[in-house]
C-alpha positions as YAML, in Angstrom:
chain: A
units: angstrom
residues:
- id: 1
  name: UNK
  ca: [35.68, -2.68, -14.11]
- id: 2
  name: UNK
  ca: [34.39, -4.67, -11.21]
- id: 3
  name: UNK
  ca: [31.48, -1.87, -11.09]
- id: 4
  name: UNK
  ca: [30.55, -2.28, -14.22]
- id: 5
  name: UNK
  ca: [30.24, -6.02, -13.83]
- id: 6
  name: UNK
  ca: [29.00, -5.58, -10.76]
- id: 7
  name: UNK
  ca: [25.92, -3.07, -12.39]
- id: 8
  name: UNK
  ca: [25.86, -5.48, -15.65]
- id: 9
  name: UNK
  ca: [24.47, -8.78, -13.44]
- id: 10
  name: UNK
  ca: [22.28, -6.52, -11.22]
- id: 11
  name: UNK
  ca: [20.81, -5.18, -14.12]
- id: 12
  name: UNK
  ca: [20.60, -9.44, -15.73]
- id: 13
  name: UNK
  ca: [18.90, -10.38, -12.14]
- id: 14
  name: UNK
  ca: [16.86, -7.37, -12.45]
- id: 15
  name: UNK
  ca: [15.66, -7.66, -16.10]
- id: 16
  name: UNK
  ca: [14.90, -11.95, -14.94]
- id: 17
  name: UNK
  ca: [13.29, -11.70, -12.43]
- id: 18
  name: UNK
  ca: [10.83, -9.02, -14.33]
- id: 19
  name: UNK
  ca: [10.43, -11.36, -17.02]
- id: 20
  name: UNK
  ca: [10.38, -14.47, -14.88]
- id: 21
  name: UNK
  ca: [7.20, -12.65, -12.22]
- id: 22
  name: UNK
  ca: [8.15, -13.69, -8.43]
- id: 23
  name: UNK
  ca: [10.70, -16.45, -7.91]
- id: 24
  name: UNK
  ca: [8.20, -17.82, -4.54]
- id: 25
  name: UNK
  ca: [5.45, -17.08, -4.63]
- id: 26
  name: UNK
  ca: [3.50, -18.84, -1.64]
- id: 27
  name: UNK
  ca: [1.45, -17.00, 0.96]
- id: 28
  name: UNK
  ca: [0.59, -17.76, 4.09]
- id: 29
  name: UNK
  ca: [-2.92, -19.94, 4.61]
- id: 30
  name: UNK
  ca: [-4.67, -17.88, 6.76]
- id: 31
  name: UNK
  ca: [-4.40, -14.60, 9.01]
- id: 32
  name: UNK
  ca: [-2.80, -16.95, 11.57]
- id: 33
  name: UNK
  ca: [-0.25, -18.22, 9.70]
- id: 34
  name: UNK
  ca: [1.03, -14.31, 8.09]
- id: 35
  name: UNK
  ca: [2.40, -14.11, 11.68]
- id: 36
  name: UNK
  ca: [3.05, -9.87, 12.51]
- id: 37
  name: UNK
  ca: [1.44, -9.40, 9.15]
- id: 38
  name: UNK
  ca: [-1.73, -10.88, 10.03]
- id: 39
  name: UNK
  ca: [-3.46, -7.32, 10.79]
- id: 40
  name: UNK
  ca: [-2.97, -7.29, 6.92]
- id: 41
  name: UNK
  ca: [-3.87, -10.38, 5.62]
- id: 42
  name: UNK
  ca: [-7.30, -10.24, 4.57]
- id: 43
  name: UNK
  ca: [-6.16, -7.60, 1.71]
- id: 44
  name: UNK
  ca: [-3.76, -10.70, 0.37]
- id: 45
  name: UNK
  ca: [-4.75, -12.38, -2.98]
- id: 46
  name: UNK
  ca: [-7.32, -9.88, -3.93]
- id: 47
  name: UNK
  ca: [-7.91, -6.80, -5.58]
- id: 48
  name: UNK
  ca: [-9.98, -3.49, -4.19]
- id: 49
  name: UNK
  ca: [-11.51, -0.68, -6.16]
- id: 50
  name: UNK
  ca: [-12.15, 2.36, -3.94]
- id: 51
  name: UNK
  ca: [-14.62, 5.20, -4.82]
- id: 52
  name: UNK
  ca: [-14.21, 8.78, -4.28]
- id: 53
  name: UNK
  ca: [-16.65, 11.16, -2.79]
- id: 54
  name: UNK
  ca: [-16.98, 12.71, -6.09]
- id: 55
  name: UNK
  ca: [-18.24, 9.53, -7.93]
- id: 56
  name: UNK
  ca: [-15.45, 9.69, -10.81]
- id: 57
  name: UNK
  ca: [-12.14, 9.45, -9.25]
- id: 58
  name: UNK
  ca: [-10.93, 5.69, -8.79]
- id: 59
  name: UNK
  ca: [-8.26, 4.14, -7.05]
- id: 60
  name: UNK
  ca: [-7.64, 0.33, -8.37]
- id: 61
  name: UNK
  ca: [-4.95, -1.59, -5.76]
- id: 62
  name: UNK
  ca: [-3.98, -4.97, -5.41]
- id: 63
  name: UNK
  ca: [-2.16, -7.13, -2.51]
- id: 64
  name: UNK
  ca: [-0.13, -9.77, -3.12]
- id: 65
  name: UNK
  ca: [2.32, -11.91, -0.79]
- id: 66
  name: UNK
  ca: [5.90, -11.68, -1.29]
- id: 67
  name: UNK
  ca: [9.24, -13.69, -0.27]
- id: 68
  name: UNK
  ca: [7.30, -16.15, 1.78]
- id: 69
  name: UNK
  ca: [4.60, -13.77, 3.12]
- id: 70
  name: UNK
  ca: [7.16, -12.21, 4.90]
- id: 71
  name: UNK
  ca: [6.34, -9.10, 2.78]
- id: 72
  name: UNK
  ca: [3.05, -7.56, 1.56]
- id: 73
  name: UNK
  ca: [3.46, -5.73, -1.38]
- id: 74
  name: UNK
  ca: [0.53, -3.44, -3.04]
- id: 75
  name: UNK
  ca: [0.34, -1.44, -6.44]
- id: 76
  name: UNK
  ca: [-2.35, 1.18, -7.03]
- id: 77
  name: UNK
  ca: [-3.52, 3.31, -9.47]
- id: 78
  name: UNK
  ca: [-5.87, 6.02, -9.58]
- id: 79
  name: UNK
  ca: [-7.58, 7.31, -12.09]
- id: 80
  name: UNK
  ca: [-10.32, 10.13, -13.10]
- id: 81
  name: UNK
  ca: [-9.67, 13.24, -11.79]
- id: 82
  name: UNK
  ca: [-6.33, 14.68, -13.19]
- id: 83
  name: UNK
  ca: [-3.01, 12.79, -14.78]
- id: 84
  name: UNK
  ca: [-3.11, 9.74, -13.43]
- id: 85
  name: UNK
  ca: [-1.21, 8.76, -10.38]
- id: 86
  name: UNK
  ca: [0.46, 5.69, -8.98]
- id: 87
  name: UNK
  ca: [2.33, 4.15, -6.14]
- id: 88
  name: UNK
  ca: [3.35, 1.35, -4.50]
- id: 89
  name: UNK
  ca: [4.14, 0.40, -1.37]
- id: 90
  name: UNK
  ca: [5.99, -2.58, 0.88]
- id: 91
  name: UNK
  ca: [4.82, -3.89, 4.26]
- id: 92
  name: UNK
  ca: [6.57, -5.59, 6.76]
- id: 93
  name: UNK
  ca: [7.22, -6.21, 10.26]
- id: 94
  name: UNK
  ca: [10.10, -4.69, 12.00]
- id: 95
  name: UNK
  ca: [12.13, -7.23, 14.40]
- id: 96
  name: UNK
  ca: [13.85, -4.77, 16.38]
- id: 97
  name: UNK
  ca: [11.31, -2.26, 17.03]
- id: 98
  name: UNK
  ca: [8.87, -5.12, 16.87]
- id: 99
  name: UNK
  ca: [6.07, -2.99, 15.04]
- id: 100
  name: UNK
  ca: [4.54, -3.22, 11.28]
- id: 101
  name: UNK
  ca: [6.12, -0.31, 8.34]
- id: 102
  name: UNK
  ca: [5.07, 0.55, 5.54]
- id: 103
  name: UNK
  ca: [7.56, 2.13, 2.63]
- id: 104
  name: UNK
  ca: [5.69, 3.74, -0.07]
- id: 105
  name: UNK
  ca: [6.54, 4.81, -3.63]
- id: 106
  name: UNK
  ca: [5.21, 6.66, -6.04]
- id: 107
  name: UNK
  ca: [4.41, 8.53, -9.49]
- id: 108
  name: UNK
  ca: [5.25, 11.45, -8.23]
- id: 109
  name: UNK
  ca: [8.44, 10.61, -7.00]
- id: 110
  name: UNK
  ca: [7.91, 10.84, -3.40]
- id: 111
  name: UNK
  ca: [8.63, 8.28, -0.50]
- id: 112
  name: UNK
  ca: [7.03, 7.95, 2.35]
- id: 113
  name: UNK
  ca: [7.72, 5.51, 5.41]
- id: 114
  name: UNK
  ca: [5.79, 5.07, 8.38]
- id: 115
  name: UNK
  ca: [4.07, 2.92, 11.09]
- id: 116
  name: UNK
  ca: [0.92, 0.57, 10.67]
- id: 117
  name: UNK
  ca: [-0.93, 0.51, 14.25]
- id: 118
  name: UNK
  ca: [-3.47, -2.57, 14.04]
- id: 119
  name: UNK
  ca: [-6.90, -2.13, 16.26]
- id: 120
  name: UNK
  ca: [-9.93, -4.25, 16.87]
- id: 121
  name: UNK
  ca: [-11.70, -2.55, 13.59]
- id: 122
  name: UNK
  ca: [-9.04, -1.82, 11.42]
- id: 123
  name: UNK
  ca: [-5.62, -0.26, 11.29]
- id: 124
  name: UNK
  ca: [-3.76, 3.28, 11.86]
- id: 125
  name: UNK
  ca: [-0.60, 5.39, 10.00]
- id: 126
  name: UNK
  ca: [-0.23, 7.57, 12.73]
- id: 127
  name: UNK
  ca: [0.91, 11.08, 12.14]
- id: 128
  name: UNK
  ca: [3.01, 12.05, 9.51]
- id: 129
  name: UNK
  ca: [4.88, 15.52, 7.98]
- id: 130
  name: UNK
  ca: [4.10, 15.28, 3.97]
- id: 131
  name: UNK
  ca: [3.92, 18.65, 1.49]
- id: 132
  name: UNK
  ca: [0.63, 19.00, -0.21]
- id: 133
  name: UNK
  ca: [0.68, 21.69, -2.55]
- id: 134
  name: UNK
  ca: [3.89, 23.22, -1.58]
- id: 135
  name: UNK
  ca: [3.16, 23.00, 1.95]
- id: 136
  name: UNK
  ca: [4.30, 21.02, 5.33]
- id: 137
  name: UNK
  ca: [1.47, 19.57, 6.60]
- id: 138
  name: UNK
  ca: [0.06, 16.69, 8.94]
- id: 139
  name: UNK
  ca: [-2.15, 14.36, 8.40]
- id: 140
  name: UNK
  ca: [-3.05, 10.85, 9.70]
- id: 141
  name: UNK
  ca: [-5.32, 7.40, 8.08]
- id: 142
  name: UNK
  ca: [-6.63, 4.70, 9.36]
- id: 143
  name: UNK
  ca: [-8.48, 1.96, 7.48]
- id: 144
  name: UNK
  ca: [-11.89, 0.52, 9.08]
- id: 145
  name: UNK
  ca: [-12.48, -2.44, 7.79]
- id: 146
  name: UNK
  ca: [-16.34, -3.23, 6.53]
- id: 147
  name: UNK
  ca: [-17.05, -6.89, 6.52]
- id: 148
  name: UNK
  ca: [-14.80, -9.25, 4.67]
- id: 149
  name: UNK
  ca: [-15.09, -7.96, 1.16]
- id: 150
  name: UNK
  ca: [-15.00, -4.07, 2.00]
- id: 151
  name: UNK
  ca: [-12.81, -1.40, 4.13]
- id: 152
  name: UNK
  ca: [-12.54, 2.61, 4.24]
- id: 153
  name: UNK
  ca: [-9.81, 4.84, 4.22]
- id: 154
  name: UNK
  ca: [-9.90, 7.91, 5.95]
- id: 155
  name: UNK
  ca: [-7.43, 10.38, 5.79]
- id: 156
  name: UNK
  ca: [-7.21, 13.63, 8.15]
- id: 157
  name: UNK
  ca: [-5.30, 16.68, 8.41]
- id: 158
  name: UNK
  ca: [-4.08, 19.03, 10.67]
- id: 159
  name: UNK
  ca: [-4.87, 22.23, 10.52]
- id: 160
  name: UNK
  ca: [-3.95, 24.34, 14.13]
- id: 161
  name: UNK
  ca: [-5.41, 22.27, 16.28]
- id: 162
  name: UNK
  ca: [-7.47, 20.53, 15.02]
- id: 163
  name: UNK
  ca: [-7.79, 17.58, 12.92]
- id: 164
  name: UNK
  ca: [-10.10, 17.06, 9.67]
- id: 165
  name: UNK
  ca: [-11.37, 14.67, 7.52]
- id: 166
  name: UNK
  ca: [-10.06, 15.23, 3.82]
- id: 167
  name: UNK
  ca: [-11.18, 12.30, 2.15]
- id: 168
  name: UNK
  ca: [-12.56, 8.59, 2.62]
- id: 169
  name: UNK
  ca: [-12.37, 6.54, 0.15]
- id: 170
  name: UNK
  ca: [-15.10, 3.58, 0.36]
- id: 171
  name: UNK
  ca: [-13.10, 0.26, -0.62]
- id: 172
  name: UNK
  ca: [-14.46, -3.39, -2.44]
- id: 173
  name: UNK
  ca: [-13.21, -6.27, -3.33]
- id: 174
  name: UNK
  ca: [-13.26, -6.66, -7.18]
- id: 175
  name: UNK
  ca: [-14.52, -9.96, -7.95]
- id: 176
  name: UNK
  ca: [-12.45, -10.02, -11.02]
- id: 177
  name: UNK
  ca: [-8.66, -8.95, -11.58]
- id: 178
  name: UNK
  ca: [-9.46, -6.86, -14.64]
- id: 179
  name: UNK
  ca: [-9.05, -3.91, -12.02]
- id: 180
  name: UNK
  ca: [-5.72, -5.10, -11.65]
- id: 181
  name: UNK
  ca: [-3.33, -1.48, -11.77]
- id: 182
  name: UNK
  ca: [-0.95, -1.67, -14.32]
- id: 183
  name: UNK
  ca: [2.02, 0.81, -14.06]
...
């Protein structure tokens, strides 16, 4: 029975805290005060709409602080070109191996984890084994960041070796929330 009670006020502190929205939620000031998340921190607050090379396919995401800015969470959708997908994802700052992760979830069921590598222009997700399309493959992003209200994603792939560019997706900052995704 102590399972069950156990899954019953889980489930209580689950279902409140959905109704209730985030029990803190202050944010750090400024870049300098999100500490090891700081490479991050100008994606805080806001939310992006990135365009596709084809013109049609959309991918809405917003940032938002969590526990403290300890934790920068972000929720995308994208929308246009097939069913709809979605995903979300958690960073934070790893004390031990004293580096930035990233642990991302989505529609699809999948779950990725990883590395964030910040850089003077940007940051990097360094190689990674995924399937795409029934196949293991590699592939690597890095976001280049374009002035304060704009940043690209670029996303490469292995193939032999050699590495090329799959997509970029050209990212702004909306100006309004209406982007906002909704899951």
């Amino acid at each position: 029975m102590r399972g069950r009670r156990g899954l019953r006020l889980g489930m209580a502190c689950l279902l409140a805290v959905g109704f209730l929205g985030p029990l803190d939620a202050s944010e750090p000031a400024s870049a300098a005060d999100a500490g090891p998340l700081a490479p991050l921190a100008r994606l805080a607050g806001s939310c992006w709409t990135g365009t596709f090379a084809d013109g049609k396919t959309k991918d809405f995401i917003c940032y938002e602080w969590v526990f403290e800015g300890k934790f920068l969470r972000s929720r995308h959708r994208v929308v246009g070109a097939g069913a709809p997908y979605a995903g979300e994802a958690l960073y934070s700052f790893d004390k031990v191996a004293k580096a930035l992760h990233y642990d991302y979830f989505n529609s699809l069921g999948d779950v990725l984890r990883g590395e964030v590598v910040p850089g003077g222009d940007g940051v990097t997700f360094p190689v990674e084994r995924v399937t795409i399309e029934g196949e293991s493959a590699e592939i690597r992003s890095s976001w280049k960041w374009r002035g304060a209200d704009g940043y690209s994603a670029i996303t490469d792939r292995r193939y032999g070796d050699e590495w090329r560019t799959v997509f970029t997706i050209e990212f702004t900052r909306d100006v309004t929330p209406a982007a906002a995704p909704r899951h």
